[in-house]
C-alpha positions, 0 to 999 in steps of 0.5 A: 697231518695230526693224529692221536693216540687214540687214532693210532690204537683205534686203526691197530685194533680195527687191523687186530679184529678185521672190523670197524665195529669190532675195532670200535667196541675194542676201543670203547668207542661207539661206531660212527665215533670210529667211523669218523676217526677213520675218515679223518685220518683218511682226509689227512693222508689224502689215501685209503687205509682200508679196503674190503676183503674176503675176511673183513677189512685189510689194510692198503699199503698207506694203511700198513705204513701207518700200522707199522709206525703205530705199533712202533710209537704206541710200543714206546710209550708202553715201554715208557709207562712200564719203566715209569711204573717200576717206580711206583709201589704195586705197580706191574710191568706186562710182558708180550709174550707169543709162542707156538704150541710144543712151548706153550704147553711142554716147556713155558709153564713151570719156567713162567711160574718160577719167574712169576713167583719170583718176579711178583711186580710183573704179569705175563701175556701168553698168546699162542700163534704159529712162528710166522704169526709171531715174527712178525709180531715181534718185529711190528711191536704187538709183542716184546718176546717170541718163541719160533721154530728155527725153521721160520725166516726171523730177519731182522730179530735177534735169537736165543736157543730155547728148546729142542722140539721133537715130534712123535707119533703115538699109537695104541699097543694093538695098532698095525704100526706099534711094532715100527720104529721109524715112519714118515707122515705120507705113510700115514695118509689114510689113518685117522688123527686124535688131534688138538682143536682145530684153532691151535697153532700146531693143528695149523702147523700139522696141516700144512705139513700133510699139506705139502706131502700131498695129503690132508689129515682125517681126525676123528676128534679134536681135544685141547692137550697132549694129555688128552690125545694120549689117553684117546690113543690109548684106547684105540680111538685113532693115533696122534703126533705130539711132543715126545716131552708128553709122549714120555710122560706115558713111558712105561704105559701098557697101551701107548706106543711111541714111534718116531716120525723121520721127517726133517721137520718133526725136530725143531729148534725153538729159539726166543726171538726179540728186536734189540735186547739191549734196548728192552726193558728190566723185567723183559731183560730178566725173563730172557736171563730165566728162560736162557738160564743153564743152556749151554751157547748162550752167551751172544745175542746174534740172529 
């Protein structure tokens, strides 16, 4: 039972896009290349790795096994080719970095700024996914570092406190509920949403919350930031829930009401969350140092 390389990172980017021909073109290879490959490694094992599904093609359960070793051995090596690379002049060490939406857009970007500013040998790759989408990331190796919600099952992986997350609805001056202080989201079944697009991880998240009150939100557009359904809401277009970091930016504006939403959900602990901090690299070691730098019970690494 021989594979590459090749075939490893082939099988992880057909699992990534759902597709042969898009795992190929991923893999700058041509189709029947791939195709062959894959037959090979099925020969091999004397199992199949994949099967059709309703999505595309899904891996069986000899095809997660191998996933889960792929990205095991292919992480290693990347591991070694970054601390390898530290040695050599102009060379940048790439960091993994999954996240959800509140900390993407609230709390990471002048705390990546600063340490890229000062860090200038090390790039960042930032996804934004759901919590659960990024534990199991991290624990299969497509990413070094995560930020969750303490609300998700995080196993195995170790966890630093990052942020307070707490959601809030907002609403024009003149809307029937500007005058409440606290409301909870089955209240609010029949109104219409100013929401982000339909493919952030909060939209998802919102989603399945309503989901579970037993309703399904109506939104009468979708934009790509707070900012943005702020402004809308401020104009009588419809409400919205965001981070009430955004919400305070509007503090003080005329036509912006802040309500509380007294849901157990709506505050979140956001935690950065890794396999092993020991074993990562320098610059990984160092970024978790700048985003735990000045919070207060930091000093373990404990799940």
């Amino acid at each position: 039972m021989r594979f590459d390389l090749i075939d490893l990172r082939l099988f992880l980017h057909i699992l990534d896009t759902g597709s042969i021909t898009h795992g190929a073109t991923r893999a700058n290879m041509s189709l029947p290349s791939a195709s062959a490959r894959l037959r090979g490694m099925e020969d091999a094992l004397g199992m199949p790795l994949l099967e059709r599904g309703r999505r595309g093609v899904e891996s069986t359960p000899t095809g997660d096994t191998l996933a889960h070793h792929a990205r095991l051995v292919l992480g290693q090596i990347d591991r070694m080719q970054g601390e390898l690379g530290e040695h050599q002049q102009g060379r940048r060490a790439c960091i993994r970095l999954w996240t959800n939406t509140a900390a993407l857009t609230e709390f990471l970007p002048s705390a990546i700024g600063a340490f890229l500013r000062d860090h200038p040998n090390v790039q960042i790759d930032l996804k934004e996914r759901q919590s659960s989408e990024t534990v199991k990331a991290v624990l299969t190796g497509a990413a070094e570092l995560g930020i969750v919600s303490d609300a998700v099952e995080h196993g195995a992986l170790q966890t630093l406190p990052f942020a307070i997350d707490r959601m809030v609805l907002v609403t024009s001056r003149d809307d029937p509920l500007a005058g409440r202080r606290r409301v909870a989201l089955a209240d609010l079944g029949t109104r219409e949403f100013i929401g982000l697009a339909a493919d952030s991880a909060l939209h998802t998240y919102l989603g399945e919350r309503a989901l579970l009150a037993g309703q399904a939100l109506s939104y009468r557009a979708n934009v790509r930031t707070f900012d943005g359904i702020c402004r809308m809401v401020e104009q009588g277009a419809g409400i919205g829930i965001v981070p009430a970091t955004a919400a305070r930016r509007y503090r003080g504006t005329p036509g912006i009401r802040t309500i509380e939403l007294s849901d157990p959900w709506a505050t979140r602990r956001l935690l950065i969350c890794m396999r092993e901090l020991q074993t990562m690299q320098r610059a990984e070691k160092a970024l978790v140092r700048h985003l735990t730098q000045g919070r207060p019970g930091l000093s373990g690494t404990g799940s």
